[in-house]
C-alpha positions as YAML, in Angstrom:
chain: A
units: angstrom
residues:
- id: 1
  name: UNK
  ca: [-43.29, 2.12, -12.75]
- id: 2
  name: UNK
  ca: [-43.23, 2.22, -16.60]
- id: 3
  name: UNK
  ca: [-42.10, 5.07, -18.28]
- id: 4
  name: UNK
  ca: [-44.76, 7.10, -20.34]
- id: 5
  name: UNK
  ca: [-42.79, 7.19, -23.55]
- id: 6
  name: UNK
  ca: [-45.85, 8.45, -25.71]
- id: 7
  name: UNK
  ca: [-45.98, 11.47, -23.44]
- id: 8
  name: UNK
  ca: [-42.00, 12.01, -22.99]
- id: 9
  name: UNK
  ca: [-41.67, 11.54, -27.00]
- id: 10
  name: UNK
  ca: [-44.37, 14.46, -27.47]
- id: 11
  name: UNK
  ca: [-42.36, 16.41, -24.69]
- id: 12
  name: UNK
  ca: [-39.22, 15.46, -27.02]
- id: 13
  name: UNK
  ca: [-40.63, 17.21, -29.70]
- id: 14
  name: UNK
  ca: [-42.43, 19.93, -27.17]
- id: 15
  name: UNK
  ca: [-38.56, 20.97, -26.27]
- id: 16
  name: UNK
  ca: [-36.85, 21.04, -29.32]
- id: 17
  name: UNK
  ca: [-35.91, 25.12, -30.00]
- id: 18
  name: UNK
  ca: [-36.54, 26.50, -33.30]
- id: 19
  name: UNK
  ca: [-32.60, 27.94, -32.93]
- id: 20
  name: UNK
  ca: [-30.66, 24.61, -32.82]
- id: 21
  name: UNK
  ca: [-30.63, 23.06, -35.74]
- id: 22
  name: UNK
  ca: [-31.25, 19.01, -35.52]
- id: 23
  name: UNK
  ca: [-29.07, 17.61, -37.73]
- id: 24
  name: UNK
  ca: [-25.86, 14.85, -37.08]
- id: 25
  name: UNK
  ca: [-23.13, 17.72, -37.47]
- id: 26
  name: UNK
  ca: [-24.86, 20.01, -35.35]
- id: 27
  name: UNK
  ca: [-22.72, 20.17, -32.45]
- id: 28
  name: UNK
  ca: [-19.00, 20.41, -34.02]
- id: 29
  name: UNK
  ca: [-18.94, 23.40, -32.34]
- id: 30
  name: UNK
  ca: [-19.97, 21.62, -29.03]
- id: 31
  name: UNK
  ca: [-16.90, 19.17, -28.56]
- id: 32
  name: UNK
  ca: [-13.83, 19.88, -26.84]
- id: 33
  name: UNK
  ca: [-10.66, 20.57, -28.45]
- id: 34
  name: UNK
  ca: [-8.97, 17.75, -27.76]
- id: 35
  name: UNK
  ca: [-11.60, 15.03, -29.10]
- id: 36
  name: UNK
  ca: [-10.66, 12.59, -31.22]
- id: 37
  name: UNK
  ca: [-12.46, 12.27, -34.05]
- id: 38
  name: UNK
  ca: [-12.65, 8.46, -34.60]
- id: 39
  name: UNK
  ca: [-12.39, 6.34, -30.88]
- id: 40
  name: UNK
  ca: [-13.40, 8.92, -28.65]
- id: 41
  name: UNK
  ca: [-12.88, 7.45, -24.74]
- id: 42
  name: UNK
  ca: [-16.53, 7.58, -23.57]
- id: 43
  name: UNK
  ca: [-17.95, 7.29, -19.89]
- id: 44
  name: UNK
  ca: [-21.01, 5.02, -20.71]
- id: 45
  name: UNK
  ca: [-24.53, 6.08, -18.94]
- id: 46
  name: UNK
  ca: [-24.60, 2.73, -16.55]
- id: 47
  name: UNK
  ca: [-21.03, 3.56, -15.18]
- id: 48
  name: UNK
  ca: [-22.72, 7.03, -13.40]
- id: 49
  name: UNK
  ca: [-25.89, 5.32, -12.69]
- id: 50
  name: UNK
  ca: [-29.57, 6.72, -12.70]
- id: 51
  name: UNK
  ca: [-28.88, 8.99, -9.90]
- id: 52
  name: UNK
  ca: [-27.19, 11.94, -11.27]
- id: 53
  name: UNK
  ca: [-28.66, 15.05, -13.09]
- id: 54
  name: UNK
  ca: [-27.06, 15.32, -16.96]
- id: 55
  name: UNK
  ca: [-24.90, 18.38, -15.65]
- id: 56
  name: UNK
  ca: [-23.55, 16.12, -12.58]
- id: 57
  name: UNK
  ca: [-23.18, 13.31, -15.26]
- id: 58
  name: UNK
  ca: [-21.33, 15.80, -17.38]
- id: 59
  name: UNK
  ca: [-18.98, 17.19, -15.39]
- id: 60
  name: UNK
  ca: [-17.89, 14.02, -13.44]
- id: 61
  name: UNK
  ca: [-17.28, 12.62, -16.93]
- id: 62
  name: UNK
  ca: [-15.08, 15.94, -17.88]
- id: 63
  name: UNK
  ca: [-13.42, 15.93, -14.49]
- id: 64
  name: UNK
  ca: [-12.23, 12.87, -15.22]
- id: 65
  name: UNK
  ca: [-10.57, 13.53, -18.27]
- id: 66
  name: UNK
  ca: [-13.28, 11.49, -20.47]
- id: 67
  name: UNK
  ca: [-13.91, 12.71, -24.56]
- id: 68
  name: UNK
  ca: [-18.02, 11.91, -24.32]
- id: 69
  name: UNK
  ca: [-20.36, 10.64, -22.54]
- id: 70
  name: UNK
  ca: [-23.02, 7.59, -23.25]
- id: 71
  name: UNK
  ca: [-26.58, 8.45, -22.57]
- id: 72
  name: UNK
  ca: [-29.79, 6.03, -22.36]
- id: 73
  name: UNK
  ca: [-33.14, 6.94, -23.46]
- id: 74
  name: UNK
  ca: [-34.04, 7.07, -19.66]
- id: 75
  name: UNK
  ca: [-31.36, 9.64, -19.09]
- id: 76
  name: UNK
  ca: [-32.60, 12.13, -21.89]
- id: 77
  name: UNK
  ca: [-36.03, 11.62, -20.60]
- id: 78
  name: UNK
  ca: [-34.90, 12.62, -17.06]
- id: 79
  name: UNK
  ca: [-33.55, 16.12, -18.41]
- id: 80
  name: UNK
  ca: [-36.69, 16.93, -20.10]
- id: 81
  name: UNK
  ca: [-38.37, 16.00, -16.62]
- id: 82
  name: UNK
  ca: [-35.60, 18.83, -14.78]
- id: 83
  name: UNK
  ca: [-37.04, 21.58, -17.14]
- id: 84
  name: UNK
  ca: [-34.36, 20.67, -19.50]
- id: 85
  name: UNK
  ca: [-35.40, 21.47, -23.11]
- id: 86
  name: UNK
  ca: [-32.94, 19.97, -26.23]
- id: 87
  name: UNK
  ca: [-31.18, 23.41, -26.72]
- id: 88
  name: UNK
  ca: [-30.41, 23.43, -23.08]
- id: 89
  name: UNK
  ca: [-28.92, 20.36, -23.08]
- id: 90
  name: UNK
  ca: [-26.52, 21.45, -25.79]
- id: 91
  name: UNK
  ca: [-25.36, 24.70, -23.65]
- id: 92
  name: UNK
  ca: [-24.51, 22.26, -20.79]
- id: 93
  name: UNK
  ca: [-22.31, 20.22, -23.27]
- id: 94
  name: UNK
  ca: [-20.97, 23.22, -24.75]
- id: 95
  name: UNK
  ca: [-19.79, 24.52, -21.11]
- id: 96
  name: UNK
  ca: [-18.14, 21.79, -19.95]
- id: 97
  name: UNK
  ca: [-16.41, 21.37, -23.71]
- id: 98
  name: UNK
  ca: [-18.22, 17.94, -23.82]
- id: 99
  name: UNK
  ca: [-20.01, 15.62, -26.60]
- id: 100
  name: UNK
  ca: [-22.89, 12.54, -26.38]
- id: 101
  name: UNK
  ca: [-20.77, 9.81, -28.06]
- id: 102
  name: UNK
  ca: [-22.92, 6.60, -27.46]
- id: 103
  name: UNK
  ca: [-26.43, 6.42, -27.51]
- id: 104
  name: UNK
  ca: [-28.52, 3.50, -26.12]
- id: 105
  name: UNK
  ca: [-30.49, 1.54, -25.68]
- id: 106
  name: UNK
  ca: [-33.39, 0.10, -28.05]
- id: 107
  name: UNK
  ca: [-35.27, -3.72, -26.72]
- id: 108
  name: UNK
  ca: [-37.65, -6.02, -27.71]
- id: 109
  name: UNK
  ca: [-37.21, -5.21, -31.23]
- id: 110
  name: UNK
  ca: [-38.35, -8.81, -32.41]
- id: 111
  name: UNK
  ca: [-41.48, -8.82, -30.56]
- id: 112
  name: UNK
  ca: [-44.66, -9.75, -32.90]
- id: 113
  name: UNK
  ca: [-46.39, -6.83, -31.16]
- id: 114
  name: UNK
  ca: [-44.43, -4.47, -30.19]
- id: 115
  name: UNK
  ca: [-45.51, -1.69, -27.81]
- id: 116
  name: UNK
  ca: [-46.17, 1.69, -27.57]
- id: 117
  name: UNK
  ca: [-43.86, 2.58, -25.08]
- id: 118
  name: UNK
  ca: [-40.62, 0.56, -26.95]
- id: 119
  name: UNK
  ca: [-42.04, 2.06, -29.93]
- id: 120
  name: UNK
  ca: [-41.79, 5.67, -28.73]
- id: 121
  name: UNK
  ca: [-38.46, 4.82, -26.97]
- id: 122
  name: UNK
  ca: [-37.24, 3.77, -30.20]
- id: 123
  name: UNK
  ca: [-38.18, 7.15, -31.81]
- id: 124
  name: UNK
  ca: [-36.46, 9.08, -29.50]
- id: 125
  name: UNK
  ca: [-33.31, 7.28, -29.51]
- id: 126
  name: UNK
  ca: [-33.10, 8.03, -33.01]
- id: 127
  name: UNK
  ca: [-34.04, 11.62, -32.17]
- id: 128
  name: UNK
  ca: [-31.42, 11.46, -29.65]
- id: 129
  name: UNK
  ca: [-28.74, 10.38, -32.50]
- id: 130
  name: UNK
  ca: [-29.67, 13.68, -34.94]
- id: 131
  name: UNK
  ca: [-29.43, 16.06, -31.67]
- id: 132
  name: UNK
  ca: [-26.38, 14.75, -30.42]
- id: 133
  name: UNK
  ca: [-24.68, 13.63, -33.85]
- id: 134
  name: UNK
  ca: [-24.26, 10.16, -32.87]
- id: 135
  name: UNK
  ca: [-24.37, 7.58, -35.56]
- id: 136
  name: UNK
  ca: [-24.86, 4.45, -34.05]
- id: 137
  name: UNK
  ca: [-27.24, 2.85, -31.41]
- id: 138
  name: UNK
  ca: [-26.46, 0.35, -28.71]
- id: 139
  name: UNK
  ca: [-29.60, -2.93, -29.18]
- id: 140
  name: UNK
  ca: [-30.22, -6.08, -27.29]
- id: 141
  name: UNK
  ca: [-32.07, -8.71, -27.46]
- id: 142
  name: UNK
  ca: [-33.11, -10.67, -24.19]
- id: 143
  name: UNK
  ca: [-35.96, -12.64, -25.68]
- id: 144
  name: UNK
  ca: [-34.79, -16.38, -27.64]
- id: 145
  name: UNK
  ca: [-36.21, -16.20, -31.28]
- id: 146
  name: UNK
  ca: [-35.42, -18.91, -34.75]
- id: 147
  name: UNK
  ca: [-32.61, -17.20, -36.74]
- id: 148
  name: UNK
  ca: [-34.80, -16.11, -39.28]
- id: 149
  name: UNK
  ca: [-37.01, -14.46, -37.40]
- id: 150
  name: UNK
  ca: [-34.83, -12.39, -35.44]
- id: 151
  name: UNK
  ca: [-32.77, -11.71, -38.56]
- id: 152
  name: UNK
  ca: [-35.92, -10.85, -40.18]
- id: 153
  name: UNK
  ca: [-36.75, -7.95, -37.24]
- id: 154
  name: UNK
  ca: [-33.34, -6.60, -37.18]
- id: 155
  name: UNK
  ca: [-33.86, -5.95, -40.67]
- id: 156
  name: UNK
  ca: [-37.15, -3.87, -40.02]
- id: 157
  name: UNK
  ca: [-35.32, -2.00, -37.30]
- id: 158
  name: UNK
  ca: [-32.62, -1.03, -39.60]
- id: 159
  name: UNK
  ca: [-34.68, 0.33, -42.00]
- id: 160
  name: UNK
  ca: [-36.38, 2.18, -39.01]
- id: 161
  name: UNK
  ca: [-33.15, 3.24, -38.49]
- id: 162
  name: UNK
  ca: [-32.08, 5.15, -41.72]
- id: 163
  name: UNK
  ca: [-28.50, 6.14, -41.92]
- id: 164
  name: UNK
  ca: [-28.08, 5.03, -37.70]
- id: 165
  name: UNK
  ca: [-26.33, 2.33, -37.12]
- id: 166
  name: UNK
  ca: [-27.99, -0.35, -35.25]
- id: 167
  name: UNK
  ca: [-24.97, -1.89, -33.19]
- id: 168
  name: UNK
  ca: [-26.03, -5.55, -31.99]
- id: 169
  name: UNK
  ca: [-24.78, -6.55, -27.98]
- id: 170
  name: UNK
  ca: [-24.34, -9.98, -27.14]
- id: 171
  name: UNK
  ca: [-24.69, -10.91, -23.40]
- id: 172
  name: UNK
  ca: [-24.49, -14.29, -21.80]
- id: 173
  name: UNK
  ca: [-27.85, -14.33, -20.49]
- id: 174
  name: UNK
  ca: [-29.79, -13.40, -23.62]
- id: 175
  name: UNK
  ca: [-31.28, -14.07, -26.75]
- id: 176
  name: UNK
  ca: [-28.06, -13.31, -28.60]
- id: 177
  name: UNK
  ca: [-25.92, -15.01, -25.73]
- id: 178
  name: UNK
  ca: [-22.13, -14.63, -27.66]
- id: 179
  name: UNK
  ca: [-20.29, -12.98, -31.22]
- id: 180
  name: UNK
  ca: [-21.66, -16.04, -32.87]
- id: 181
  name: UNK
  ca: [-24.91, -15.89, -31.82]
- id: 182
  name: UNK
  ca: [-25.21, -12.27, -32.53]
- id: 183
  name: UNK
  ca: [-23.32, -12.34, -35.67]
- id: 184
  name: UNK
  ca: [-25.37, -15.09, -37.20]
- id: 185
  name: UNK
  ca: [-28.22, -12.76, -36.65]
- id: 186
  name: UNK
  ca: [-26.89, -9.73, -38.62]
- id: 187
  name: UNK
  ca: [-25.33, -11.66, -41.05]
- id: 188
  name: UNK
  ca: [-28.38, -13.38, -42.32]
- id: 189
  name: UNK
  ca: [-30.66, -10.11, -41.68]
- id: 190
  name: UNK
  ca: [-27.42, -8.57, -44.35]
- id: 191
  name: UNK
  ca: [-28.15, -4.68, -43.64]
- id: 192
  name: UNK
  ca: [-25.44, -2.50, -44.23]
- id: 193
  name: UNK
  ca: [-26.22, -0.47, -40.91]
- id: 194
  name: UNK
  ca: [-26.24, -3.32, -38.49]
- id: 195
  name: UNK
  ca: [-22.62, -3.67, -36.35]
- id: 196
  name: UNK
  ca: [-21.81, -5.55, -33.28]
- id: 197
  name: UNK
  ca: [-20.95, -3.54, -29.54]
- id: 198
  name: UNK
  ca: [-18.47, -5.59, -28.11]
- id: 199
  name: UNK
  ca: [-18.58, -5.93, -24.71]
- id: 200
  name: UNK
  ca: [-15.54, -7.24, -22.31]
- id: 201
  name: UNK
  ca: [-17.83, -8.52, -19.33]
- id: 202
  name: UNK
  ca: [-20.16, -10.12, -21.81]
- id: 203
  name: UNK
  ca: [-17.50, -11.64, -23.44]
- id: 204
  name: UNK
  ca: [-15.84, -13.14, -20.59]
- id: 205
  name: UNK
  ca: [-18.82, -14.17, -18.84]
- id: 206
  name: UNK
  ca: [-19.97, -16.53, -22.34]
- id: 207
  name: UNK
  ca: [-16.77, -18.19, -21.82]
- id: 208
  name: UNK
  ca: [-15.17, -16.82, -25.53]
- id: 209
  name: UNK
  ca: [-10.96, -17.15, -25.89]
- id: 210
  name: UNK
  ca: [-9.01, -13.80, -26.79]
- id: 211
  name: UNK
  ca: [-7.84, -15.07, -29.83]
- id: 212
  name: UNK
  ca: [-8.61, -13.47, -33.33]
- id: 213
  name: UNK
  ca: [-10.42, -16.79, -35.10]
- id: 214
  name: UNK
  ca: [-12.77, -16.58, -33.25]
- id: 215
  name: UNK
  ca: [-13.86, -13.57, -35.27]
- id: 216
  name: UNK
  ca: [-13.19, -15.25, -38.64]
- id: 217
  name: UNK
  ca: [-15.71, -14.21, -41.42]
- id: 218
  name: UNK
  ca: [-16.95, -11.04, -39.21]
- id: 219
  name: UNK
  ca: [-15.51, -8.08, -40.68]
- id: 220
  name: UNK
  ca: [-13.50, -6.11, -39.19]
- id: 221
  name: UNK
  ca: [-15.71, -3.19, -39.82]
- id: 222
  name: UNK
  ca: [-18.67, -4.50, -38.74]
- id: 223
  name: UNK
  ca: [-17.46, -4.29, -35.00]
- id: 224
  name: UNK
  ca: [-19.01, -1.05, -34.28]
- id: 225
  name: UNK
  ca: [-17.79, -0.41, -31.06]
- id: 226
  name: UNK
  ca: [-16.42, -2.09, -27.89]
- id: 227
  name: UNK
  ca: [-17.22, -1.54, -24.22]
- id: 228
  name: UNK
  ca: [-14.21, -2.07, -21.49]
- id: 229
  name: UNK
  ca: [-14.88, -3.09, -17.93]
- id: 230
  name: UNK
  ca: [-13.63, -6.42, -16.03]
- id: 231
  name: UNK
  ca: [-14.96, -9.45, -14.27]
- id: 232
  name: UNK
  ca: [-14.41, -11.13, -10.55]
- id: 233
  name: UNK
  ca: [-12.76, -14.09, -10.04]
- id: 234
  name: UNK
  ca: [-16.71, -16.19, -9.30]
- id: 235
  name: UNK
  ca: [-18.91, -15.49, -11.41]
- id: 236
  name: UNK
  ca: [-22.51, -15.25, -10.24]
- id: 237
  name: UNK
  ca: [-25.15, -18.33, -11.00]
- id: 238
  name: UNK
  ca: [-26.46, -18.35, -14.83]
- id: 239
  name: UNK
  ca: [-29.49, -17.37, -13.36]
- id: 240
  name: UNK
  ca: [-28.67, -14.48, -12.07]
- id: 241
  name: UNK
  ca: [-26.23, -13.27, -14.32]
- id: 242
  name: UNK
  ca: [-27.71, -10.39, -15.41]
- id: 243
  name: UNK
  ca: [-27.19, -9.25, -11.85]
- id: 244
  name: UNK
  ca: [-23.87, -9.48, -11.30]
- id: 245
  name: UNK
  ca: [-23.92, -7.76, -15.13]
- id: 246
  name: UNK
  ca: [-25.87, -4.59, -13.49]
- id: 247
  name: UNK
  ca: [-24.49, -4.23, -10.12]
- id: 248
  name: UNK
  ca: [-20.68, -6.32, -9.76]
- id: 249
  name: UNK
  ca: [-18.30, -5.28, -12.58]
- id: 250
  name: UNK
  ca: [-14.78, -3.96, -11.82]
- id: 251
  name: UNK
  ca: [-12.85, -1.51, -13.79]
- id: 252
  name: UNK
  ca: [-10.52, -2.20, -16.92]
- id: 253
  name: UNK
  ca: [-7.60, -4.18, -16.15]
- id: 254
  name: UNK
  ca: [-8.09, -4.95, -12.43]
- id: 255
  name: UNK
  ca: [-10.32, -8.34, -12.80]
- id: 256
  name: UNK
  ca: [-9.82, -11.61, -13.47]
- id: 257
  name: UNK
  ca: [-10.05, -11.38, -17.32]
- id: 258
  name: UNK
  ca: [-7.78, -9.99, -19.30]
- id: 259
  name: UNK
  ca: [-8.65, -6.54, -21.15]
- id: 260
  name: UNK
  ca: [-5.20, -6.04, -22.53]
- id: 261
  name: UNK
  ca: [-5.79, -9.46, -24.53]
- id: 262
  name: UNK
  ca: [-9.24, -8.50, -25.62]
- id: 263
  name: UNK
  ca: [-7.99, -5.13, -26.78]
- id: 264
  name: UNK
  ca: [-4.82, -6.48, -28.57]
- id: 265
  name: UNK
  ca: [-7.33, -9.04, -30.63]
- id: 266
  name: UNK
  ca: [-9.44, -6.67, -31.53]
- id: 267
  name: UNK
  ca: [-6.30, -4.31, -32.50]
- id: 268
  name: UNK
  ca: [-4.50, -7.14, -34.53]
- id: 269
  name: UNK
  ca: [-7.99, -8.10, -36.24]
- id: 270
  name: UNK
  ca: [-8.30, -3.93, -37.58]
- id: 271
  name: UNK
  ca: [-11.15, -2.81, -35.58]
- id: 272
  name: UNK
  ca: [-11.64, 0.67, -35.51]
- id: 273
  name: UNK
  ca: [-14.28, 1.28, -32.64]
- id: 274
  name: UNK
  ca: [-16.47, 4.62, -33.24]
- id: 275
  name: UNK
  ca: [-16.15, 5.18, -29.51]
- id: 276
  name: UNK
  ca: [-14.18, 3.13, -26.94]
- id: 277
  name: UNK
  ca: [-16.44, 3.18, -23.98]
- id: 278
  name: UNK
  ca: [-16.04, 2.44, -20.55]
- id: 279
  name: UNK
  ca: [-19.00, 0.73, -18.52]
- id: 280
  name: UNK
  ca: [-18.71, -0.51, -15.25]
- id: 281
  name: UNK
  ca: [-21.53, -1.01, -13.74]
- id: 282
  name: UNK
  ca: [-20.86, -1.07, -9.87]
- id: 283
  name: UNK
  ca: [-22.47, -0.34, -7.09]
- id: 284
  name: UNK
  ca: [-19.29, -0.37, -4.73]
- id: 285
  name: UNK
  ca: [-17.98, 2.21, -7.32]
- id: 286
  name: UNK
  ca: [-20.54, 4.58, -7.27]
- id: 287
  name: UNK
  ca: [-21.15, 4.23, -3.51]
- id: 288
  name: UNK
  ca: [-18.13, 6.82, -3.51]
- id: 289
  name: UNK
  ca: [-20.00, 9.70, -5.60]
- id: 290
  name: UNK
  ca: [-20.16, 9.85, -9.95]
- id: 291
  name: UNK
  ca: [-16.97, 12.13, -9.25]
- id: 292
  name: UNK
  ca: [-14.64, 9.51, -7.75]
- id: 293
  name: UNK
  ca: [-16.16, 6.84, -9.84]
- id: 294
  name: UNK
  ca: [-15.14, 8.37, -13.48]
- id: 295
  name: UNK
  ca: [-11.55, 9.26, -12.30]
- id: 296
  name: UNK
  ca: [-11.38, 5.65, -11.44]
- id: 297
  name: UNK
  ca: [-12.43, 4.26, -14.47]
- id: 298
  name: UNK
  ca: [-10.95, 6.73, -16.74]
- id: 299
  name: UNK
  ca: [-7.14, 6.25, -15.10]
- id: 300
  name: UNK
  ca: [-7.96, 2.19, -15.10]
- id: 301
  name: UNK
  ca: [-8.62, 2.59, -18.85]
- id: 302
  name: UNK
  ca: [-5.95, 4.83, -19.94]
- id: 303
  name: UNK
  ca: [-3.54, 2.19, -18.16]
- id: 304
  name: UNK
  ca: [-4.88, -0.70, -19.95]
- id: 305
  name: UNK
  ca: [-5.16, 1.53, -23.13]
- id: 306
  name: UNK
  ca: [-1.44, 2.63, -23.03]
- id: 307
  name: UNK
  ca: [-0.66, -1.23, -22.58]
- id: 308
  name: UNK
  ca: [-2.52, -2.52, -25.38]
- id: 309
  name: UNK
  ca: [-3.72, -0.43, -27.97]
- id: 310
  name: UNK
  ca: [-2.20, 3.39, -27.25]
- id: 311
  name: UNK
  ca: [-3.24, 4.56, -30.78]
- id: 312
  name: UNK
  ca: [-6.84, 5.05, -29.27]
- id: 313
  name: UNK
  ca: [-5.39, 7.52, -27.14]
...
């Protein structure tokens, strides 16, 4: 069933209390004390499924040992759906010593007619960015569109967008199917808010090589932030990718790719990630409870984290 996202986004506004202020620095006072303030390790939404309330989400995440936690548009609209209104949702982060780091995740943004419901879904991702203080937006792009024209869309998003950054994910089996691809796209469209998320499964699964040329002439700035995760040894058929993408990835570091490479490119090529996120998107995983699953992925990570790159630590 489609979601309703003209009625959640006037529930959105329905919930927001008059004594939380909605601004990007709002919740300093809501992250724990041992956050770091630039690559904050971040359970993303997909790697706890759709299953869990925001306080189970929350405290599997913290459990864990986790900095923030990645939340979809889907996930926000579920809270208001508990009862939740925005303030409360701030008290749960602020008991568990928690932060939203990673916000996602906006669609069909090059559509000639776009509708209401990606329109609304839009809108409250961006009001999800201001109440959380998150500054950038995970965006994909399934459809197949000319360069231009797709250039020409991200550009009207951005502006959409403001001050958020619009952070660009190729996958294999869409639109934008690699880093070239994708880059090509936000290169021409030449906004100064549009980033690439970086993906490991995506980037294994469209066949790229770990080494650094392959990101020649894409700045190293402009990689926004990077997702960690693994691959099998078989790969699923092209056509049904996308499945293996939502239902059959392994954690960092215990695949058949190799994270530690993909980290130590990125690393030697001066990316600084604004979060380092974790998604792994498995339905073996989660099989064992959200609990078990983030303890998994977060001691996977650390390990390929203290390997590679243990600055982001």
């Amino acid at each position: 069933m489609a979601t309703n996202w003209t009625g959640i986004f006037a529930l959105s506004r329905f919930y927001q209390s008059p004594e939380v202020p909605i601004k990007q620095d709002s919740l300093s006072k809501y992250g724990g004390e041992n956050m770091s303030q630039n690559n904050p390790i971040t359970i993303s939404s997909w790697s706890l499924g759709d299953q869990c309330s925001l306080e189970e989400r929350i405290k599997a995440a913290k459990s864990a040992g986790f900095e923030g936690i990645g939340l979809r548009a889907e996930n926000y609209v579920d809270a208001l759906d508990a009862g939740l209104s925005d303030a409360d949702m701030l008290a749960l982060l602020q008991k568990y010593g928690m932060r939203v780091t990673e916000i996602e995740y906006i669609t069909e943004w090059a559509e000639v007619t776009r509708t209401y419901e990606q329109k609304y879904k839009e809108q409250i991702c961006f009001h999800m960015c201001d109440l959380f203080g998150v500054k950038h937006i995970n965006c994909g792009l399934m459809e197949t569109y000319p360069l231009e024209r797709s250039a020409q869309k991200l550009r009207e998003l951005c502006q959409r967008a403001g001050n958020r950054i619009i952070a660009v994910e190729p996958m294999p089996y869409s639109g934008l199917p690699d880093v070239q691809k994708a880059w090509a796209v936000i290169e021409r469209a030449r906004c100064k808010n549009a980033g690439l998320l970086l993906d490991f499964w995506h980037w294994v699964r469209a066949g790229l090589p770990y080494t650094e040329d392959i990101l020649n002439g894409i700045p190293a700035e402009k990689i926004t932030s990077i997702q960690l995760n693994d691959v099998r040894p078989c790969p699923y058929a092209h056509s049904v990718l996308r499945d293996e993408s939502m239902h059959d990835r392994m954690k960092p570091g215990t695949g058949a790719g190799n994270t530690a490479k993909f980290l130590a490119m990125l690393r030697q090529k001066g990316v600084s990630p604004a979060v380092v996120a974790v998604e792994v998107i498995s339905d073996e995983a989660l099989a064992q409870g959200v609990i078990p699953a983030a303890q998994e992925d977060y001691l996977a990570t650390k390990s390929i984290l203290e390997q590679a790159w243990p600055e982001l630590l």
